[in-house]
Chimera marker file (.cmm) of the C-alpha trace (Angstrom):
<marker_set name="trace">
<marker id="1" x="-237.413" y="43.568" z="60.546" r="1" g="1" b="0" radius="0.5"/>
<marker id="2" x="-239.593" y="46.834" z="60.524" r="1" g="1" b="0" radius="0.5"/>
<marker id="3" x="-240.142" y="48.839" z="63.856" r="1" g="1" b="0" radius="0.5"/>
<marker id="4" x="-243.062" y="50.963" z="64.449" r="1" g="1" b="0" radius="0.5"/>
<marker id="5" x="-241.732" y="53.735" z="66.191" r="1" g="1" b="0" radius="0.5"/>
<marker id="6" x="-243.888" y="55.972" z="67.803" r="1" g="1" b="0" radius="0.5"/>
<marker id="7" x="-244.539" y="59.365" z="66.260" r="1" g="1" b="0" radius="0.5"/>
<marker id="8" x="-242.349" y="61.303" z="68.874" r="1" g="1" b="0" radius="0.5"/>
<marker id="9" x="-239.620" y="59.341" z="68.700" r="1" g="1" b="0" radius="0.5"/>
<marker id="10" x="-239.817" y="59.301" z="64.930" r="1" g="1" b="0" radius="0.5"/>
<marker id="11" x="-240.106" y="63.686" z="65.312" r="1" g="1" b="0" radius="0.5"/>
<marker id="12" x="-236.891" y="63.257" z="67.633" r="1" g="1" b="0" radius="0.5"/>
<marker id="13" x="-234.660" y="61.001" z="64.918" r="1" g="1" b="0" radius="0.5"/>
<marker id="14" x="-235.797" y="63.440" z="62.050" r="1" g="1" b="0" radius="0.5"/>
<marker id="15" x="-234.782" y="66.414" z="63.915" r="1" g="1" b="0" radius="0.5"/>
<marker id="16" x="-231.665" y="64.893" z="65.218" r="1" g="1" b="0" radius="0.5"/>
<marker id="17" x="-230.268" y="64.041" z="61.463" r="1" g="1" b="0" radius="0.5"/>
<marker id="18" x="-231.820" y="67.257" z="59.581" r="1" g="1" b="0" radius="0.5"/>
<marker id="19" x="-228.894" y="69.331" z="59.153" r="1" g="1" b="0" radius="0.5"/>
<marker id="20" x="-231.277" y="72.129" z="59.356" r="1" g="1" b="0" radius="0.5"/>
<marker id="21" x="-233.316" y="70.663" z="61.989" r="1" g="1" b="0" radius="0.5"/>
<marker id="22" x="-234.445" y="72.755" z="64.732" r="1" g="1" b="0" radius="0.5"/>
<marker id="23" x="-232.376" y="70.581" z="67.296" r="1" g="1" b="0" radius="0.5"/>
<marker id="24" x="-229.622" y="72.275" z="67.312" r="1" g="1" b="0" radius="0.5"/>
<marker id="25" x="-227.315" y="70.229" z="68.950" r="1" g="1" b="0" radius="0.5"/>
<marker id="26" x="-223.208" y="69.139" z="68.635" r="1" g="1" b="0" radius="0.5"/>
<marker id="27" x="-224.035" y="66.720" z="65.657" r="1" g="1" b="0" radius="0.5"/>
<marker id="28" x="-223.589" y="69.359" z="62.817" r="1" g="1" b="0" radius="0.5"/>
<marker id="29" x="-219.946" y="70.439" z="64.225" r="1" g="1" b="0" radius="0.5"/>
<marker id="30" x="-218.986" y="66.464" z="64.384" r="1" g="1" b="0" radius="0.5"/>
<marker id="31" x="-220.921" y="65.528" z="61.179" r="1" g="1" b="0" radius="0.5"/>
<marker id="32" x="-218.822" y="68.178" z="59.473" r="1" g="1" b="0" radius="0.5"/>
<marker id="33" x="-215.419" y="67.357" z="60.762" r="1" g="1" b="0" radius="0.5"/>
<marker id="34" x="-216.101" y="63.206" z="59.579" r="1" g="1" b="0" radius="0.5"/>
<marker id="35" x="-217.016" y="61.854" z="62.737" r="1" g="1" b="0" radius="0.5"/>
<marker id="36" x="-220.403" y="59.704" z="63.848" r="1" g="1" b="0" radius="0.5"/>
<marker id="37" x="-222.338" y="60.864" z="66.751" r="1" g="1" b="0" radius="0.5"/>
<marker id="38" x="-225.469" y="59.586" z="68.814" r="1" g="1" b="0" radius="0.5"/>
<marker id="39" x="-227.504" y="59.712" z="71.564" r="1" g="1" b="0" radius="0.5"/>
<marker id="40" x="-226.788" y="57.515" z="74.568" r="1" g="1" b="0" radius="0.5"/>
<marker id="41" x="-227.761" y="57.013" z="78.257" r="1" g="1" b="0" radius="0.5"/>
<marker id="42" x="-230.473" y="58.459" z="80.130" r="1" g="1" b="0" radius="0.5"/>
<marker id="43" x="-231.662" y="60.852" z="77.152" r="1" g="1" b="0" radius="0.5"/>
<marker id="44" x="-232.612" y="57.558" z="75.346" r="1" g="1" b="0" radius="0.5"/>
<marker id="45" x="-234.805" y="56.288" z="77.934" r="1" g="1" b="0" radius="0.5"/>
<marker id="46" x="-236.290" y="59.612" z="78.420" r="1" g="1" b="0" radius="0.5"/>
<marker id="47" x="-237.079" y="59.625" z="74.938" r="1" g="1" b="0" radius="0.5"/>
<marker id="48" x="-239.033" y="56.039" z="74.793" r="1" g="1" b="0" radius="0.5"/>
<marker id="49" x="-240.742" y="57.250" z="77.503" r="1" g="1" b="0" radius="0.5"/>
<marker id="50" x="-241.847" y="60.972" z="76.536" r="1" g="1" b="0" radius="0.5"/>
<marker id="51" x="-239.749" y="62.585" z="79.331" r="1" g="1" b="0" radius="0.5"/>
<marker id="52" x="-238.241" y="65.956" z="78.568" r="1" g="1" b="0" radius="0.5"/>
<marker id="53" x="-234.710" y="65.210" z="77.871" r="1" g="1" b="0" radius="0.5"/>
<marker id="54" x="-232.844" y="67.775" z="80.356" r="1" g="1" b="0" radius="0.5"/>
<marker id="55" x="-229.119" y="65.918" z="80.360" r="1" g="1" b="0" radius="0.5"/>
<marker id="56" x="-228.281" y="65.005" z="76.802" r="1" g="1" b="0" radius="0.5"/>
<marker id="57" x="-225.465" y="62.791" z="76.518" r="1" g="1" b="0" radius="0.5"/>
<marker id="58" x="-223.948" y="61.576" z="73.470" r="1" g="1" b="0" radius="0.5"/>
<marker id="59" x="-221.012" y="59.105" z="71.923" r="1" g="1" b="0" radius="0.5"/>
<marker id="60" x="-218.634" y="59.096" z="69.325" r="1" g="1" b="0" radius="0.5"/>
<marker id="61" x="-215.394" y="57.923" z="67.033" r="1" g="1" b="0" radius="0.5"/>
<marker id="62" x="-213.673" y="61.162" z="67.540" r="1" g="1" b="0" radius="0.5"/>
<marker id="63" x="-210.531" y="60.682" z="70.137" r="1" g="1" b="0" radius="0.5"/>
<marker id="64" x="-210.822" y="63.706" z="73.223" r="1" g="1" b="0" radius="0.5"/>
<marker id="65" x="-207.768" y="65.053" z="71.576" r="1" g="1" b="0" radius="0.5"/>
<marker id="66" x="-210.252" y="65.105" z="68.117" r="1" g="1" b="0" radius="0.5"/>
<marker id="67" x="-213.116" y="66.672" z="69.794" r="1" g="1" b="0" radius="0.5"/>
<marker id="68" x="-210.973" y="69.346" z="71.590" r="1" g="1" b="0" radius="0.5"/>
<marker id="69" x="-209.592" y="70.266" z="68.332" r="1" g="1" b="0" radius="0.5"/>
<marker id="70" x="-213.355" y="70.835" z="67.597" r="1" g="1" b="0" radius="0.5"/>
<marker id="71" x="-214.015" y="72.604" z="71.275" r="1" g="1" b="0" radius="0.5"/>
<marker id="72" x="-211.062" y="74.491" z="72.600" r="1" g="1" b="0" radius="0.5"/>
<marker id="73" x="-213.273" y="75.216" z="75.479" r="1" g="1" b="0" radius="0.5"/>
<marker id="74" x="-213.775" y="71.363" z="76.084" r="1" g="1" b="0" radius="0.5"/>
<marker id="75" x="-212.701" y="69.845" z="79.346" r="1" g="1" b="0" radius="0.5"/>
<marker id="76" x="-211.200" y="66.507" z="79.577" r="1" g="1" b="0" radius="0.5"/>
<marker id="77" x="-209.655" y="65.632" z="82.650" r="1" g="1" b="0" radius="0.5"/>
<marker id="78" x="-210.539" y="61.339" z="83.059" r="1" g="1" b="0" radius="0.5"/>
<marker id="79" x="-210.245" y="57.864" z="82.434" r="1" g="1" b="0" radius="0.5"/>
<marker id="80" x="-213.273" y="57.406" z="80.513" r="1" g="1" b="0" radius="0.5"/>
<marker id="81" x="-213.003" y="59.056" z="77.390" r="1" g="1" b="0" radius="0.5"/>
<marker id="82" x="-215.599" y="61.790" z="78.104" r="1" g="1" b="0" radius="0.5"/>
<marker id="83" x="-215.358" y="65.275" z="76.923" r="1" g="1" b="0" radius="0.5"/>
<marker id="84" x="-217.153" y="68.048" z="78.429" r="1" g="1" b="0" radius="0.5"/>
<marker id="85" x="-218.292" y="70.525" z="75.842" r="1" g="1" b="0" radius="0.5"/>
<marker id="86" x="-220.298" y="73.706" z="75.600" r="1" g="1" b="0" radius="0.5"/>
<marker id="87" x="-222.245" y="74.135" z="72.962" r="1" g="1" b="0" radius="0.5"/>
<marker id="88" x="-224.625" y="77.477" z="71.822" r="1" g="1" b="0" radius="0.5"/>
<marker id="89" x="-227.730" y="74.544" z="72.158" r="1" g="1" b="0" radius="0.5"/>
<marker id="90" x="-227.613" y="74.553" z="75.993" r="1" g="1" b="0" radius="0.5"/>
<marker id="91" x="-227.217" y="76.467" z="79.081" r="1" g="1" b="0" radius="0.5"/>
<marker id="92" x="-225.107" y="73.127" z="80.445" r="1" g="1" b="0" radius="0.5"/>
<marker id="93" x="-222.375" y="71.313" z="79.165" r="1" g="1" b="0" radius="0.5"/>
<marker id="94" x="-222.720" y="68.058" z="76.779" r="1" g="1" b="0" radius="0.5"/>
<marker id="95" x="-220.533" y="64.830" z="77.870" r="1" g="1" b="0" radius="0.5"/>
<marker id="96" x="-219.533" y="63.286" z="74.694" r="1" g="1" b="0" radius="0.5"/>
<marker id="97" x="-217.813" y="60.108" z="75.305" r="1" g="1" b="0" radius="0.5"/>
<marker id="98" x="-215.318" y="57.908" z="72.824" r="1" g="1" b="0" radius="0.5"/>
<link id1="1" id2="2" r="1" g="1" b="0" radius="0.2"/>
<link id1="2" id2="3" r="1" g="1" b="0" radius="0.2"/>
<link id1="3" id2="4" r="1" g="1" b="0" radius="0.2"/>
<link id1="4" id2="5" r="1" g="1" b="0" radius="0.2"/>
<link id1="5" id2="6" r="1" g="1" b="0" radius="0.2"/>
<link id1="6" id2="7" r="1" g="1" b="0" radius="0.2"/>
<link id1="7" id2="8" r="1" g="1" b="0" radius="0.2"/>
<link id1="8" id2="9" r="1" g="1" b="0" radius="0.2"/>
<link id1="9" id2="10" r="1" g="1" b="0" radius="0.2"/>
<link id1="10" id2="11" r="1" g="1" b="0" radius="0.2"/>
<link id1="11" id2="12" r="1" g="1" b="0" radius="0.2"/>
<link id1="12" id2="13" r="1" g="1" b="0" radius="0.2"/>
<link id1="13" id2="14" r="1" g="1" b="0" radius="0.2"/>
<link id1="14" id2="15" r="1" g="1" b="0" radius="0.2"/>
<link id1="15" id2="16" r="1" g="1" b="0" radius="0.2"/>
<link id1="16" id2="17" r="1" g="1" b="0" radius="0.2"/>
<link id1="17" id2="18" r="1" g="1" b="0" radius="0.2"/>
<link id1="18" id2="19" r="1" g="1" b="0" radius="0.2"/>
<link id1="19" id2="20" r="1" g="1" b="0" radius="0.2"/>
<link id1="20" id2="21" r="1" g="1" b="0" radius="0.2"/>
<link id1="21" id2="22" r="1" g="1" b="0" radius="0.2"/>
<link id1="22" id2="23" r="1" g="1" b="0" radius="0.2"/>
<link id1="23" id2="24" r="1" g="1" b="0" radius="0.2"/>
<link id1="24" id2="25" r="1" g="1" b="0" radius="0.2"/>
<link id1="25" id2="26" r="1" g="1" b="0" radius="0.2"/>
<link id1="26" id2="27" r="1" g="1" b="0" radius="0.2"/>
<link id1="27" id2="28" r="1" g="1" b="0" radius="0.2"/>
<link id1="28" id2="29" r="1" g="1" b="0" radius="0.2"/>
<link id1="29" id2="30" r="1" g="1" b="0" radius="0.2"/>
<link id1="30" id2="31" r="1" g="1" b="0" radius="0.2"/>
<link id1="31" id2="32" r="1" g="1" b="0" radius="0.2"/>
<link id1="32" id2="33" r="1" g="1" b="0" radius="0.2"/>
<link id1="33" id2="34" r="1" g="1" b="0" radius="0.2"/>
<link id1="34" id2="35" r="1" g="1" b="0" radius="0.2"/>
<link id1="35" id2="36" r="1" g="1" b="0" radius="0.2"/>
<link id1="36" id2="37" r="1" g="1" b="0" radius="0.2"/>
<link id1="37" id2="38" r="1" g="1" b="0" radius="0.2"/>
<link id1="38" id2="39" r="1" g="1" b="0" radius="0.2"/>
<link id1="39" id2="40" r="1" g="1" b="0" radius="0.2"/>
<link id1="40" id2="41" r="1" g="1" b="0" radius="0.2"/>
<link id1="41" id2="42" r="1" g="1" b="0" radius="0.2"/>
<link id1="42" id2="43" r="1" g="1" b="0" radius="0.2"/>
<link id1="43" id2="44" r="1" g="1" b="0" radius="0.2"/>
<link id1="44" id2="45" r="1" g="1" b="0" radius="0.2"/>
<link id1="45" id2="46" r="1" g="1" b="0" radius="0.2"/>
<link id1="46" id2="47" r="1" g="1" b="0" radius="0.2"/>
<link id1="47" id2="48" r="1" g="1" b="0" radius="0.2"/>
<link id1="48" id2="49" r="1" g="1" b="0" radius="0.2"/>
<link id1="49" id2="50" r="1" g="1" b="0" radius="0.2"/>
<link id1="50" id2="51" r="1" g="1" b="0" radius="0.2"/>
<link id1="51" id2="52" r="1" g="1" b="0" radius="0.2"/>
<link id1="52" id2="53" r="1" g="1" b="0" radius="0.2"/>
<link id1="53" id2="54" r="1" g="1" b="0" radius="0.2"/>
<link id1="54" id2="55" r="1" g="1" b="0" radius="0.2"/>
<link id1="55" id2="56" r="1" g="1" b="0" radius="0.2"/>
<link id1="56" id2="57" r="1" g="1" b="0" radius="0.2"/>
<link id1="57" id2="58" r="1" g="1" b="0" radius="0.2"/>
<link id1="58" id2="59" r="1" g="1" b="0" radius="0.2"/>
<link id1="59" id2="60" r="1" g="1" b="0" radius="0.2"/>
<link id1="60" id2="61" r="1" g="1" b="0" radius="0.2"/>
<link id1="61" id2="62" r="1" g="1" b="0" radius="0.2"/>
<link id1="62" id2="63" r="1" g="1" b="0" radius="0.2"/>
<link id1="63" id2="64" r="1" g="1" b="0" radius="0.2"/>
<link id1="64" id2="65" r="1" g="1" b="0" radius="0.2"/>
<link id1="65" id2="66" r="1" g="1" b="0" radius="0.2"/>
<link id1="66" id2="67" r="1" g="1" b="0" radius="0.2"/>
<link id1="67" id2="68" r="1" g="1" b="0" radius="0.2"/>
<link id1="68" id2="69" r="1" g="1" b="0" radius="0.2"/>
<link id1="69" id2="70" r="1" g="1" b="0" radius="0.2"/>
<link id1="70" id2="71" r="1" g="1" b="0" radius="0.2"/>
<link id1="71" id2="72" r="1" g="1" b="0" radius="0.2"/>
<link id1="72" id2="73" r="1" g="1" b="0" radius="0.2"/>
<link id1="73" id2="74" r="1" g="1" b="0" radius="0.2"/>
<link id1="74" id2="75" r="1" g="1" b="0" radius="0.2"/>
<link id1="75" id2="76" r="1" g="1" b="0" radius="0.2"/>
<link id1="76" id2="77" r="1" g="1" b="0" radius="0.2"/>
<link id1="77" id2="78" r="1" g="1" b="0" radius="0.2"/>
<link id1="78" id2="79" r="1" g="1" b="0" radius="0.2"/>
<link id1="79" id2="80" r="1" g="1" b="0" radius="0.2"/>
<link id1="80" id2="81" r="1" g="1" b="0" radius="0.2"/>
<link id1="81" id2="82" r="1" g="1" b="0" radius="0.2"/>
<link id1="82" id2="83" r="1" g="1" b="0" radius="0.2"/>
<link id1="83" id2="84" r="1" g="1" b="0" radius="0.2"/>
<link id1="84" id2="85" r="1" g="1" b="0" radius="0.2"/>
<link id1="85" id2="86" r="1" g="1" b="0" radius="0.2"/>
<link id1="86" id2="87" r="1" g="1" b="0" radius="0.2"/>
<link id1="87" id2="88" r="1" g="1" b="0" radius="0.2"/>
<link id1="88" id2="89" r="1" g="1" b="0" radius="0.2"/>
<link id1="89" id2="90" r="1" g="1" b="0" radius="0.2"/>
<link id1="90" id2="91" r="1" g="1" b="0" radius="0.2"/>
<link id1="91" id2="92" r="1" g="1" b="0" radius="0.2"/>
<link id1="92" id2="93" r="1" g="1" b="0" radius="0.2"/>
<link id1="93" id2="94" r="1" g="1" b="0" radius="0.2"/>
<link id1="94" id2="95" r="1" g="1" b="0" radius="0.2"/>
<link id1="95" id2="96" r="1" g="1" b="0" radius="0.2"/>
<link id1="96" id2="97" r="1" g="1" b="0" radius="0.2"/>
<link id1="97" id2="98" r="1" g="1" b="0" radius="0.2"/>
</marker_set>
């Protein structure tokens, strides 16, 4: 089954899996250590919309103890399975959740 995205969205998927990209964003750091990442939540409706995307939120295989190991600045303090990250990309902190 082929999906005809619109151009946009395609722009947003190429710069989200160009390593060199200019959307700088946690993937790189995660690609690089062997884990998956994506976007999730709100940030994926704003996309399919054409809304600026101003909370990015994203999901992965790495454990919190994994993605600490990756951010010692990280914060984890839940029952979820989300990590709070900074990240030189944004002002505000990523949730990344297992």
């Amino acid at each position: 089954m082929k999906v005809n995205l619109p151009p946009f969205v395609r722009e947003i998927i190429e710069k989200f899996q160009s390593p060199t990209g200019d959307f700088r964003s946690p993937r790189g750091d995660f690609r690089k250590a062997g884990f998956e990442i994506y976007i999730v939540g709100g940030a994926v409706r704003d996309i399919l919309m054409g809304k600026k995307v101003v909370d990015w939120d994203f999901t992965t295989n790495a454990t919190p103890e994994e993605i600490l190991k990756l951010f010692p600045d990280g914060f984890y303090d839940n029952q979820f399975g989300t990590v709070g990250i900074s990240h030189k990309s944004s002002p505000k902190p990523y949730e990344i959740t297992t």
